[in-house]
N, C-alpha and C positions, 0 to 999 in steps of 0.2 A: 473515154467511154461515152456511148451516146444512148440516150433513149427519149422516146417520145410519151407526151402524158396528154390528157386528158383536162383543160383547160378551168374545167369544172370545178375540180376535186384542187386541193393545197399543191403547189407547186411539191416536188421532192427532188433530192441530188442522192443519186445513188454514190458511196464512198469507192472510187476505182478500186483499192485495193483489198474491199471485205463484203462490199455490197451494203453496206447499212444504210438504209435510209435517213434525212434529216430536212426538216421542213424549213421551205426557204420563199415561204408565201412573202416575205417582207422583202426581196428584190425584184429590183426591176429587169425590164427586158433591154436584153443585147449591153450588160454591165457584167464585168467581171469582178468574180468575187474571190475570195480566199478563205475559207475554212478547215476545219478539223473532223477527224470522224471520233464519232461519241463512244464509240468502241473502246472500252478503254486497254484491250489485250490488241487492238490495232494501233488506234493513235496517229496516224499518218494522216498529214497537211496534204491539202489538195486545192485544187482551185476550177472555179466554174463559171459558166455563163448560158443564161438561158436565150435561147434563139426564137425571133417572130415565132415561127410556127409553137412554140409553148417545147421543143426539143431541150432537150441537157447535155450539155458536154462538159465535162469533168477530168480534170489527168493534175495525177501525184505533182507533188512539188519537189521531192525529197527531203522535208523535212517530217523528220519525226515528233510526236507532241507528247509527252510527260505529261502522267494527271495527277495533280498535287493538289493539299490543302491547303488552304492559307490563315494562319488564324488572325483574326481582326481585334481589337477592344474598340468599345463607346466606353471610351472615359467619361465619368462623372461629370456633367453639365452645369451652368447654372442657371438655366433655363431649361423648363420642357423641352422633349424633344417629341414631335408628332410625326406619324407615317398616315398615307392618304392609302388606303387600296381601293383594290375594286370590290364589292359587294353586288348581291342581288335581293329582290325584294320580289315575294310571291305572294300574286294576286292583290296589290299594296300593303302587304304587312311584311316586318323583321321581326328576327329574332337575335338583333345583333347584340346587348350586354351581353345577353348568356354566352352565342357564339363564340363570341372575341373574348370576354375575360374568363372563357371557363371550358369550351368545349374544343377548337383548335390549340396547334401546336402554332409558337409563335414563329418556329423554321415557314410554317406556312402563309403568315400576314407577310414577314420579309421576300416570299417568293413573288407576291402578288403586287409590292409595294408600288406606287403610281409618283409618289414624294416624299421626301423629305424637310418636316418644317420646324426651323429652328427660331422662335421668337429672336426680332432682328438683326437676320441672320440669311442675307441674298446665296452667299456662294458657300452650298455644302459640301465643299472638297475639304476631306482632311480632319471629317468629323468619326473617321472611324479609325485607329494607329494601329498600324502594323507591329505584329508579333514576331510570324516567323514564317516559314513556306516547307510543310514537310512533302517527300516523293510518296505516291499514292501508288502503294504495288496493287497487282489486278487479284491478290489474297485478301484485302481488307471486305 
């Protein structure tokens, strides 16, 4: 599948075999990539590459993709553990205690997280143990 876009606007990959869109502003030009379509009643791997001219060409892989959970634990530390995200500030003021300890969901400070800071503590692999991995039917 091939289409051409508008240089401007966020790069997109249309999914060859559903159409859905997926923004792929973070690759580069004439690199081939390999993705998934977010569809989750499609699920079909595909792979892509955007050309000089800012065109897309995209074709299935045959593999298919399962959407599952994964449940993670943060075992109990003996140290803090700190997440950095991104905030904003209008007109130079926050509102960030209230924000952060009272008015968001913490699903949402994890979405946004920029780091993870574990007092002396370089390499955070491994700070979060695996559970379990359930299949995510397209009912939930």
């Amino acid at each position: 599948m091939r289409f051409k876009q508008d240089p401007i606007y966020k790069p997109q990959v249309l999914c060859p075999s559903c159409g859905k869109s997926s923004n792929i502003d973070y690759c580069s030009i004439n690199s081939k990539y390999t993705w998934w379509c977010s569809n989750d009643n499609c699920g079909k791997q595909y792979s892509f590459i955007i050309n000089k001219d800012w065109s897309v060409e995209s074709e299935p892989t045959g593999t298919i993709v399962t959407s599952t959970i994964v449940t993670l634990e943060l075992p109990l530390q003996k140290s803090s553990i700190f997440l950095k995200v991104k905030g904003k500030m209008f007109n130079g003021e926050h509102n960030d205690e209230y924000f952060y300890n009272e008015h968001t969901c913490p699903i949402n400070i994890l979405h946004s997280a920029e780091d993870i800071i574990i007092e002396g503590c370089d390499d955070r692999h491994g700070v979060f143990r695996y559970i379990k991995t359930e299949i995510l039917n397209s009912d939930s």
